[in-house]
C-alpha positions in Angstrom: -43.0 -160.5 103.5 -45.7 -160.4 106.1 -48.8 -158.1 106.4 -47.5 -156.8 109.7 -44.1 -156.0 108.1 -45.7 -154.5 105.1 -47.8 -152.4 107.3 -44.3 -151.7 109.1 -42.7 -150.0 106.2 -46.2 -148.3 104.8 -46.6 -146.1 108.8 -42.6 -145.4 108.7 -42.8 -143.7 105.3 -46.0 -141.9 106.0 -44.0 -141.0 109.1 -41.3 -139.7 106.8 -43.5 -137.8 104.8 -45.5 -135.7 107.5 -42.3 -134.9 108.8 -41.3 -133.4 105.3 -44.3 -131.8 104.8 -44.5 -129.9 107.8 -40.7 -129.2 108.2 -41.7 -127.5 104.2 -44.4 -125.5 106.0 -42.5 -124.6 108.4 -39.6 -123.0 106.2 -42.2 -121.9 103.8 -44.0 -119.8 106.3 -40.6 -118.8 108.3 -39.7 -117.4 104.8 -42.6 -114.9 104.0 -42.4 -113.5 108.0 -39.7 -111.3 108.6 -40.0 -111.1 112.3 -40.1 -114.8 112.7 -36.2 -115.0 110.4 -35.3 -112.7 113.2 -36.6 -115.2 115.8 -35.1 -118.1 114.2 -32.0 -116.1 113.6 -31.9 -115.6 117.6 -32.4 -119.1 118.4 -29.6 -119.8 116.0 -26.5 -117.6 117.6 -27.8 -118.9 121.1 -27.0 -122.3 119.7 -23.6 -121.1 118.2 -22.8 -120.1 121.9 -24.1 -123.1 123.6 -21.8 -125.1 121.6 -18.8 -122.8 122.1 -19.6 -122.8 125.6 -19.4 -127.0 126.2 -16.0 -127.2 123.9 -14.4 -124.5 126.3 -15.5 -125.3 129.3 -17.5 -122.2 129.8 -19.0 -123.3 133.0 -20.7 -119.9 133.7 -22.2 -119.0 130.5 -22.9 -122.4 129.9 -25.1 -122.1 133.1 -26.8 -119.0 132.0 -27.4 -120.7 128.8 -29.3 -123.7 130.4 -31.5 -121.1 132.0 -32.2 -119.8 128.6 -33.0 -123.4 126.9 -35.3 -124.1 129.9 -37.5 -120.9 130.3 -36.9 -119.7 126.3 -39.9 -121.3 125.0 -42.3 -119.8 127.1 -40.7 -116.5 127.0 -40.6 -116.6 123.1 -44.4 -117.3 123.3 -44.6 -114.5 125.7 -42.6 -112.2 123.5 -43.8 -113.0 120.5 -47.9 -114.3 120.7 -48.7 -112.4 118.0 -45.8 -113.2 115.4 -46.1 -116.9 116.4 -49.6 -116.8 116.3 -49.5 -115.2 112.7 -47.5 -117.9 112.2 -49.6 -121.1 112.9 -52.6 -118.8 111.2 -51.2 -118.4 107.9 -50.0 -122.5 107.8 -54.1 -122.5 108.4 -54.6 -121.0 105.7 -52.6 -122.5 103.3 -54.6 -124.4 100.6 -53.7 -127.8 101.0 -56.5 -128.4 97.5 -57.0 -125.5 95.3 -60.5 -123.7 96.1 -60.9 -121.9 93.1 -61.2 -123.0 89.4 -58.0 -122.2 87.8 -59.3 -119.4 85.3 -58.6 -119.7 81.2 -56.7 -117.9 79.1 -59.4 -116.0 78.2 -60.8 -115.4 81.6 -57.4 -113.8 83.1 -57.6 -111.5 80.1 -61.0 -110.2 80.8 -60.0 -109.8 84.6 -56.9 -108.3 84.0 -58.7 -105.4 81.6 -61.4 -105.3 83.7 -58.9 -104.4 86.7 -56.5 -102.2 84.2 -59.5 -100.2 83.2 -60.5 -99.4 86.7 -57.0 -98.4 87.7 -56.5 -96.1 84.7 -60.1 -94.1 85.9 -58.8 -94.2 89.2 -55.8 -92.7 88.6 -57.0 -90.1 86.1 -59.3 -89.1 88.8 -56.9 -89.2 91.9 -59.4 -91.8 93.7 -57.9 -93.5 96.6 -58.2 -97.9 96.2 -56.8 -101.0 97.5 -57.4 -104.0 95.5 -55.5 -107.6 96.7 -55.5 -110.5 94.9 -56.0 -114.1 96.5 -53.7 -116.5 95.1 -52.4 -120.0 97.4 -52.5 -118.7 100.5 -56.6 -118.0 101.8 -57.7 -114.5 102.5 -60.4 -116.0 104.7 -59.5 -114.3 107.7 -60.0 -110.7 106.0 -63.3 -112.1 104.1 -65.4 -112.8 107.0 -65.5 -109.6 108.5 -65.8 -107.8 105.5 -68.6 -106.9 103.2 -69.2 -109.6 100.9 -70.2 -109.0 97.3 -69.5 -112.1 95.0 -70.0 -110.4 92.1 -67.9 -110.6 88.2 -64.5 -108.4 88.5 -65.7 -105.6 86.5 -64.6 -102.3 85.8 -67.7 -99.9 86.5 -68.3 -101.9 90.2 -64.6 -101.3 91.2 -65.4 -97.1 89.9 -68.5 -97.9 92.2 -66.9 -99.1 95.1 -63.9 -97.2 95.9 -65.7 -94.1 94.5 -65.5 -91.1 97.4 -67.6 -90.9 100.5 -68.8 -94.1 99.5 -69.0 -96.6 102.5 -66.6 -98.9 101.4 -64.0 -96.6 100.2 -61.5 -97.1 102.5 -61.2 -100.3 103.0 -60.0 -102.5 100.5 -61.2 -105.2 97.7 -60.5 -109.0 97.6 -60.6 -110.6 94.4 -60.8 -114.8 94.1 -60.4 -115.8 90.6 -62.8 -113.4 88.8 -65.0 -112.9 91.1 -65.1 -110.0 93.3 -65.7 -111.6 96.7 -66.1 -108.6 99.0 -65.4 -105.0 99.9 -64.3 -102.7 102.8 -61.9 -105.8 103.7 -58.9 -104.1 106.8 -55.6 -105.6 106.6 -53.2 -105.3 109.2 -50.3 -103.1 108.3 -46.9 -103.4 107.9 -43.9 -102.8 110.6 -41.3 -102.3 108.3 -39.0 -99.5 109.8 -37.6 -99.6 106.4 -40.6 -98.2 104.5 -41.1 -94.6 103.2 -42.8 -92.6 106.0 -44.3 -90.9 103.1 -46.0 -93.7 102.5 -50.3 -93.7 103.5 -52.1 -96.3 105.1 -53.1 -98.0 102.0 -49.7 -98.5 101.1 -49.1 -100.6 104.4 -51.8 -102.1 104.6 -50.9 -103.7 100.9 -47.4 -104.2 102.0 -48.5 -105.7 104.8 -50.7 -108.3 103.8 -48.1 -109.1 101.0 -45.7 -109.9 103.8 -48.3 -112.4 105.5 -49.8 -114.2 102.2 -48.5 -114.7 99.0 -51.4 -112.2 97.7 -51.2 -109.7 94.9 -51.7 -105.6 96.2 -52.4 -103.0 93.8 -52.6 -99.4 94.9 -54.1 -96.2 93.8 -52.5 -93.0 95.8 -55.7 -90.8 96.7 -53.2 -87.6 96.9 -50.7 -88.4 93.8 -52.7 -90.6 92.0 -49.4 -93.3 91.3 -50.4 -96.7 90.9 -47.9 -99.0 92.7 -48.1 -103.0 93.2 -47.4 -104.6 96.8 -45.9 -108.9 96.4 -43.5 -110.8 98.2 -42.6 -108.6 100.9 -41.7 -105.7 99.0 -43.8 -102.7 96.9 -43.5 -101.5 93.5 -44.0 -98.2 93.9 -44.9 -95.5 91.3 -45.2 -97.7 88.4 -46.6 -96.3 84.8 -50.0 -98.0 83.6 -47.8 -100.2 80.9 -45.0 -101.2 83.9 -48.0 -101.6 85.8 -50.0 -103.9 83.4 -47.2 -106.3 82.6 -46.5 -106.9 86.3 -50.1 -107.9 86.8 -50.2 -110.1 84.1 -46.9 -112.0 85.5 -48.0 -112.4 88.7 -51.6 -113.6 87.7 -49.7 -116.3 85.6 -50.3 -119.6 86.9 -46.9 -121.2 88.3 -47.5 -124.1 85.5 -47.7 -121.9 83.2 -45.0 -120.0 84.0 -42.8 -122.7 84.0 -44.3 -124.1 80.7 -42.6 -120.3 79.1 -39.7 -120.9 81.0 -38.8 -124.2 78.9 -40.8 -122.8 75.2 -37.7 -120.1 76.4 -34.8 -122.6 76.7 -36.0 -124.3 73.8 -35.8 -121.4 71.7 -32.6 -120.3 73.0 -30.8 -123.4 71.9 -32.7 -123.5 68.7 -30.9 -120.0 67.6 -27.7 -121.5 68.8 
């Protein structure tokens, strides 16, 4: 084989792979966005009808549909700027390396009481908090703006922070790894018509940025005091501090990990058997 015809094969199957990677992006991030399913969904049944249309010989929808393939584009990105610019933000932010160490055993323990023991004061006292959780996806877009700390998660500076009439108490916290990376952090909220009208600011706010990122939201209720857990597009709401605890301690698992248990699981399983 010659050089050019190695070269050849080496450009057609990095080709290959961009294309996978960014038809994966693609469906990853249509996945977590519920308005851009509905989008997709759309484009979908109009190309159900555009193909019904050519094997009937609908000549006049068929026309109208051409009209609709030809000025479509630009109306979607008329229609929908902010959904599709959501969209090509949050493939932005998607960690291509991991940014953070990947924290110990040991370490996700100490965070974990740290955080459990700030919930359980906030809740005993009714105190109003929003605490989120980076994970793959980069919070950077809420960092920047906000006000950065960079301090060790730790139980007394969570009391501190989200402790009433204090500057930053109604925004919210982001966490990376252990560290506490800022405060007073706004998140856009979410648009589900679905959700509770009960349901505060803080609750949307955690909702929403669960439906943009795959972050982890945890809640205090300033008027009830319930603790509830916002993560993949959906909230826990009203969970006890033991319901509560065990969630956390899930979601914080590393996906390694998680899959490491899974097989320990099977292993057992078949060892009983």
């Amino acid at each position: 084989m010659t050089i050019s015809t190695i070269w050849s094969i080496v450009t057609k199957i990095i080709d290959v792979c961009v294309v996978w990677f960014l038809a994966y992006c693609i469906l990853k991030n249509v996945k977590n966005n519920v308005k851009m399913i509905l989008i997709v969904k759309g484009v979908i049944i109009i190309l159900v009808f555009k193909v019904l249309s050519d094997l009937l010989n609908l000549y006049t929808v068929g026309l109208l549909l051409e009209y609709v393939f030809e000025w479509g584009p630009l109306a979607l990105i008329v229609l929908f700027q902010p959904e599709l610019r959501g969209f090509l933000e949050s493939i932005g932010r998607t960690k291509l390396l991991g940014r953070h160490k990947i924290l110990t055993v040991e370490e996700r323990e100490k965070v974990v009481y740290e955080i459990m023991d700030a919930i359980e004061y906030l809740k005993k006292n009714k105190i109003g908090a929003l605490i989120v959780i980076e994970r793959e996806v980069s919070l950077q877009e809420y960092i920047a703006p906000a006000t950065k700390i960079y301090a060790d998660v730790s139980s007394p500076l969570l009391g501190t922070i989200f402790f009433p009439n204090s500057p930053l108490h109604d925004g919210g916290v982001i966490i990376q790894g252990d560290r506490i990376t800022c405060a007073g952090a706004v998140f856009k909220t979410s648009m589900d018509p679905n959700l509770n009208k009960k349901l505060g600011t803080r609750h949307r706010a955690a909702l929403g940025i669960a439906e943009e990122s795959d972050a982890v939201a945890l809640i205090v209720s300033e008027e009830t005091g319930r603790i509830s857990i916002a993560v993949d597009h959906e909230i826990h709401y009203n969970l006890s501090l033991d319901e509560f605890r065990m969630m956390l301690v899930d979601e914080l698992k590393p996906k390694t990990e998680i899959f490491y248990d899974a097989d320990n699981e099977s292993v057992g399983d078949l060892s009983e058997k």
